[in-house]
N, C-alpha and C positions, 0 to 999 in steps of 0.2 A: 212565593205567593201563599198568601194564607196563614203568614207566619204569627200575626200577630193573634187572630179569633183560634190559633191550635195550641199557640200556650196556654189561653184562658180555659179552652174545654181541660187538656193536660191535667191543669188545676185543679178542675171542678170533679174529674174523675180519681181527683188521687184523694181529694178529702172523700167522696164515696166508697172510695177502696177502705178507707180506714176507721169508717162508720161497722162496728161490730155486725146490726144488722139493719134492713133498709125500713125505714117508717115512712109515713106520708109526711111528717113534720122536714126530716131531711132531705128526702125528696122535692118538696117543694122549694125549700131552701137552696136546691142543687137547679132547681127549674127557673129560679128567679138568676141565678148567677150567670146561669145560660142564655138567657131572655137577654141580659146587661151585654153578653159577651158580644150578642149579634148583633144590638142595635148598635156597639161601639164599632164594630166590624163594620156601620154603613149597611147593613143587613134592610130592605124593604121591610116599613112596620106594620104591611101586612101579612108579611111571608115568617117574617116572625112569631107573629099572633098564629096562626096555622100551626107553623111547626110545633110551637111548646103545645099547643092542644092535643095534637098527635101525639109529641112523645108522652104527656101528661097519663092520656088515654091507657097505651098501652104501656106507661110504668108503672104505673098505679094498680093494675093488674094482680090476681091472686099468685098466678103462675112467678109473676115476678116476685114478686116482694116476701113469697115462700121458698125462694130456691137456695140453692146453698151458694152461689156467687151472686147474686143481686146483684151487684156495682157492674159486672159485667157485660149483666143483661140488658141493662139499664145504656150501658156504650154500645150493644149491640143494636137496640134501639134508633139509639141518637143515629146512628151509620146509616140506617136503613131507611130511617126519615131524610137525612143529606140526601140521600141517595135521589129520595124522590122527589123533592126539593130542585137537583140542580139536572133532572130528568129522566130519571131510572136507567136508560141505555144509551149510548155512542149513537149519535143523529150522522148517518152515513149521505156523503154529496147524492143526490137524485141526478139521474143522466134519462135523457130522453128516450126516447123506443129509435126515433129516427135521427141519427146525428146530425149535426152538429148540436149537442147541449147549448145551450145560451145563460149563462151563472150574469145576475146584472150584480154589481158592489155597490151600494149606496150606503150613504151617512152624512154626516154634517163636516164640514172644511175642516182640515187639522186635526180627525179621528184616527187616518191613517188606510184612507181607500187604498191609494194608490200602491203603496208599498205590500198591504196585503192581500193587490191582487197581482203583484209580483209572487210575494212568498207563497202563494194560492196555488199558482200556474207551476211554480217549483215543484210543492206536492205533489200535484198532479199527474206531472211528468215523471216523476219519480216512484209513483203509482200505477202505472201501468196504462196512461192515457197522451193523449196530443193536442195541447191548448196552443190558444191563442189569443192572445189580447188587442185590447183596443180601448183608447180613451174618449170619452166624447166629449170630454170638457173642453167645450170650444170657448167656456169665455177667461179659463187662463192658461196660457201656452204653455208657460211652464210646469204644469200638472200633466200635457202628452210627451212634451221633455223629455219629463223625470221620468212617465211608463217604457218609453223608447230606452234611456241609458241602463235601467234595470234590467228588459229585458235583451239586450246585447250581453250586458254582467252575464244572463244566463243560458246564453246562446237559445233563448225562446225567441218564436217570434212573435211580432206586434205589428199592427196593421194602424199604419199613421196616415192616411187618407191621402186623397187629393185636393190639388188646391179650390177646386171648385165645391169639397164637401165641407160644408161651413156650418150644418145641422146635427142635431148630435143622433139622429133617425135616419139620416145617409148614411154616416161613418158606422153603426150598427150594423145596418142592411149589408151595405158593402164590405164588411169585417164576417158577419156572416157568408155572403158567396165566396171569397176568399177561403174560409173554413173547409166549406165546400168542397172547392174543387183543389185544394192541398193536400185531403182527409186527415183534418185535423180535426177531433169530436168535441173540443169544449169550446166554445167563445165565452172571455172573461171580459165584462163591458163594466170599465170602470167609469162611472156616472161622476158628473157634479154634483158639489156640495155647496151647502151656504155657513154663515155662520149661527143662523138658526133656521127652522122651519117654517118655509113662507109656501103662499099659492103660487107661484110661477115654479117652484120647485119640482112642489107635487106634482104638476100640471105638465112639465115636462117629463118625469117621473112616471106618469098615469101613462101617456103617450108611447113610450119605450116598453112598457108592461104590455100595453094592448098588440102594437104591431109585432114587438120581437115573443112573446108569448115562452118564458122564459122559463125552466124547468126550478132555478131557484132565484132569489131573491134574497140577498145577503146583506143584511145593516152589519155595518162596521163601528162596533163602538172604542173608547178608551176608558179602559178600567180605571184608571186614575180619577175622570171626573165622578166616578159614583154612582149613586141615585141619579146627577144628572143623563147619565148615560143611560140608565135605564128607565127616565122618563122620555127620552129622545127617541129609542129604542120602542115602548110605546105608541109614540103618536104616529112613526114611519108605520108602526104596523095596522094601527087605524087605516090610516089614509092610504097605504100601498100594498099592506098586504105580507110581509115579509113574509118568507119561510127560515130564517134563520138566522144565528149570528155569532160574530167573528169579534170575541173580544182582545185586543192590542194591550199592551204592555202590560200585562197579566204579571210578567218580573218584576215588576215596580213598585205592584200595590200590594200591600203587604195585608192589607185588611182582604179584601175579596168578596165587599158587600155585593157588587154589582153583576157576578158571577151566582152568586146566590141568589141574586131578586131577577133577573131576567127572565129565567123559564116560567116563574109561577108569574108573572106582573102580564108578560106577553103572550104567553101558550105556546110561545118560538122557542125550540130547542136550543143550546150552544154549541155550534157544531164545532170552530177553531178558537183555540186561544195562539195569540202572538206571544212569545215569551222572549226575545229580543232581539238585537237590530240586524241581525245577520239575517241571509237568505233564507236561511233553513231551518230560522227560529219559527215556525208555525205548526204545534199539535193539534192534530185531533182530540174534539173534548170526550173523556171518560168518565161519566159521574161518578161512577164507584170509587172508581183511581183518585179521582179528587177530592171523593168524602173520606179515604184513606192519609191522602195527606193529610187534611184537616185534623184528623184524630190521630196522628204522627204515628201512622201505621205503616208511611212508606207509600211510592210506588217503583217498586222493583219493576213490575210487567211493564210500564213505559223506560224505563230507565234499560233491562234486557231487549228492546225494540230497537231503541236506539243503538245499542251496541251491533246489533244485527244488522242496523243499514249499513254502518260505518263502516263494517268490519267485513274483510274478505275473508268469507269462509273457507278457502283453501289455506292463505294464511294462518288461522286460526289453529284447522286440523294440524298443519308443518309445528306450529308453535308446542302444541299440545303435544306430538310425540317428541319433542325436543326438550321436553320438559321430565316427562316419564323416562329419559335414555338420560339423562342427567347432562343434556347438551345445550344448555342455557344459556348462549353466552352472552357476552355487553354487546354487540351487534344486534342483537334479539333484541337485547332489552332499549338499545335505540327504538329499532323500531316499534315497536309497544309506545315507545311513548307519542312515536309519529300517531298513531292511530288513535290515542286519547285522545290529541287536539282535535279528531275529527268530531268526538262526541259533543264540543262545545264546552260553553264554562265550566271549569270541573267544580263551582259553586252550587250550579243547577244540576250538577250529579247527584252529591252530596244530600243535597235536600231531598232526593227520590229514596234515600236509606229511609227504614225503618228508625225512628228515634226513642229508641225504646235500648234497653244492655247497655252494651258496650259504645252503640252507635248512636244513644244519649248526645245530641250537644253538635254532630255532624254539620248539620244543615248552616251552623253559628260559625263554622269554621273559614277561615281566612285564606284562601289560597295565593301564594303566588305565584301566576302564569310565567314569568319570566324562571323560574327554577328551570322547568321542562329545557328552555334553549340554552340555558347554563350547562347543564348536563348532556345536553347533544352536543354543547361545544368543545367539553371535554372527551365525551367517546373518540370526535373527529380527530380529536389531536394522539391518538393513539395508533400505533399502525397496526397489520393486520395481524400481526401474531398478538399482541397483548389484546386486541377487542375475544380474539375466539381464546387466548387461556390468559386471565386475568393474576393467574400466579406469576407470571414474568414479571409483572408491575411491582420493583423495589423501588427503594428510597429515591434514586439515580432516574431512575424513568418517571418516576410521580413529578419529581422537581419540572423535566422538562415537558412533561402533559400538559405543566401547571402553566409552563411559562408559555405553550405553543397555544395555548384555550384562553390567554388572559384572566385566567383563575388563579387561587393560591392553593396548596399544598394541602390545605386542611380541606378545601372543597374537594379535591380528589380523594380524599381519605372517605370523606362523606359518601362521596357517591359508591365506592368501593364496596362502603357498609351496608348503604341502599340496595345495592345490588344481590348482595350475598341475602339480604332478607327477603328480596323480593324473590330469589330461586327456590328459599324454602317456601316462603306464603303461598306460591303459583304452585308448587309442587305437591301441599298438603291441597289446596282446593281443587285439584283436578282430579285426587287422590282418592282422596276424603271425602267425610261426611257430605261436603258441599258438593266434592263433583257430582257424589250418586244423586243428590235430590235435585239439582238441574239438568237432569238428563244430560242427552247431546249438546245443550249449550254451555258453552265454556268461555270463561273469561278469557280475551285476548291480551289483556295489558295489566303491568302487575302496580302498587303504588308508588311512585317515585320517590314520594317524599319521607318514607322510610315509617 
């Protein structure tokens, strides 16, 4: 996300870096490229107009344009206008005083209700609460379906009605008692959509708002359509009121105008973005964390989040002194890689690097997921002395690895190599510079691909 509007700033910051000192003439020249960058980004052309005003404001500034980094001050700037831009802090879910919460999901047909109020209820539950869902689109069957097979997928449950509730203010009401008396605290009430904004909508819409009187109120857009999403995004909040919203396939859109113009166009926070098609593809939105990617500064703190849900902490610690005792072995380093996959595409890892040294060009990088089950196919094929001492493995034994894994000989020499780099890399970062300055949190898994 974002990849394309964080090359152009990159750009615009690197010809500022190489400006000897900062004038108003380059400056504005740096402010027009930036104007150009957002409105190509899809950026709202009045959230753009704001912004260059602000930054203009305080670049143009004595304190700035006399200091001895200028160029810097000048990004530090920009950051801190993203910042307030895509909403200065993390918009936390609202839970009622008396449970059952009632969260309603609305938007327009094919934004992607239903699925993110599966991924929703995921969170949720994985956050330390007890949801439960319920569809009320009573006029396509296949939209309470698709809520039902979802949530079995997640052994959540989902309150599919009776046959006599044909309203979509029964199946609410009665999704609420249910909540009830299971003490389940959230009710997630995935609403119909249309495929634009009409008054029967609303009207149904208004109806659900008044009697279920609902802590939040979630428009679901897709990042992909743009500005149209953030005019849709708009007129729900005229007419219904939104408190917030859930922008979907945020992995896709490379520009990230819509993400940008939502908070300032609607006053509505962004509290989730969907980043893809898996369950467990739904973050909470960070504006800082996202004004950092923007400015290819990285977001490590979500990218360390994630390693923390994935990853068993007892495992972790076993790893870390297995690592310090010089007892590394290819069994370990299987499992290390079982616990990668759990992080998700190791693409949308990548991108959470800082793009800046060494880690330049990361985010561009091409993984193939199938390596990972290459390499576990070869560990498998090894018995248990050669996984725990890796020197047993000659010519004689590599051949029949090769031929038990349906690999060839040169792939086991690879992974051999892979392995022996990755007991030094995990050995100097738990060690080293890097382990002091991440405290207690330690990497679980070393890189496979060498």
């Amino acid at each position: 996300m974002f990849d394309s509007l964080s090359d152009k700033l990159q750009r615009v910051f690197k010809n500022l870096r190489g400006e000897g000192k900062l004038s108003a003439e380059n400056m504005e020249a740096a402010l027009k490229e930036i104007r150009v960058a957002l409105l190509e980004a899809d950026v709202h052309f009045k959230v753009v107009k704001a912004f260059i005003d602000a930054v203009r404001v305080k670049a143009l500034g004595a304190e700035v344009m006399d200091s001895f980094s200028p160029a810097q001050q000048v990004i530090k700037i920009v950051k801190d206008e993203l910042v307030a831009v895509l909403g200065t802090h993390a918009s936390r879910l609202r839970t009622a005083n008396q449970p059952p919460t009632v969260v309603m999901i609305v938007g327009l047909q094919g934004s992607g209700k239903t699925t993110s109020t599966a991924k929703l209820a995921r969170y949720l539950s994985k956050n330390g609460h007890r949801p439960m869902m319920v569809s009320v689109d009573v006029y396509r069957p296949a939209a309470r379906q698709q809520l039902a097979v979802l949530a079995k997928d997640l052994s959540l449950p989902v309150y599919e009605g009776l046959p006599e509730e044909t309203k979509p203010l029964q199946l609410a009401r009665s999704a609420r008692r249910e909540a009830e008396n299971n003490g389940r605290d959230i009710v997630l009430v995935d609403t119909a959509g249309r495929l634009h904004i009409d008054a029967d909508l609303m009207t149904e819409l208004s109806e659900l708002k008044e009697n279920l009187n609902p802590t939040e109120i979630l428009f679901v857009a897709d990042a992909m359509t743009g500005q149209d999403a953030v005019k849709s995004a708009d007129e729900f909040h005229k007419q219904l009121g939104i408190t917030g919203v859930i922008l979907t396939k945020m992995d896709g859109d490379a520009r990230g105008g819509a993400a940008l113009s939502i908070r300032h166009i609607t006053g509505q926070p962004l509290k989730f973005v969907g980043t893809g098609e898996k369950s467990d593809a739904l973050e909470a939105f960070h504006p800082d964390r996202a004004a950092s990617r923007i400015l290819g500064m990285g977001d490590v703190l979500s990218f360390i989040e994630k390693v923390e849900q994935a990853v068993d902490s007892k495992q972790a610690e076993t790893m870390q002194r297995k690592l310090l005792e010089d007892d590394f072995t290819l069994e370990d380093f299987k499992e290390q890689l079982k616990q990668l996959r759990k992080l998700g595409p190791l693409e949308g890892l990548l991108g959470m690097m800082p793009q800046i040294g060494p880690m330049k060009g990361l985010k561009d990088m091409k993984v193939d997921e199938k390596e990972i089950t290459r390499v576990v196919a070869i560990i498998d094929s090894m018995t248990y002395k050669e996984r725990a001492n890796h020197m047993l493995i000659n010519g004689t034994r590599r051949r029949r690895i090769a031929k038990g894994s349906g690999t060839s000989v040169n792939d086991v020499n690879n992974l051999l190599k892979q392995y022996g780099q990755a007991r030094k890399m995990m050995k100097s970062m738990s060690g080293g510079l890097l382990g002091k300055k991440m405290g207690k949190f330690k990497l679980p898994f070393a890189n496979p691909f060498g």
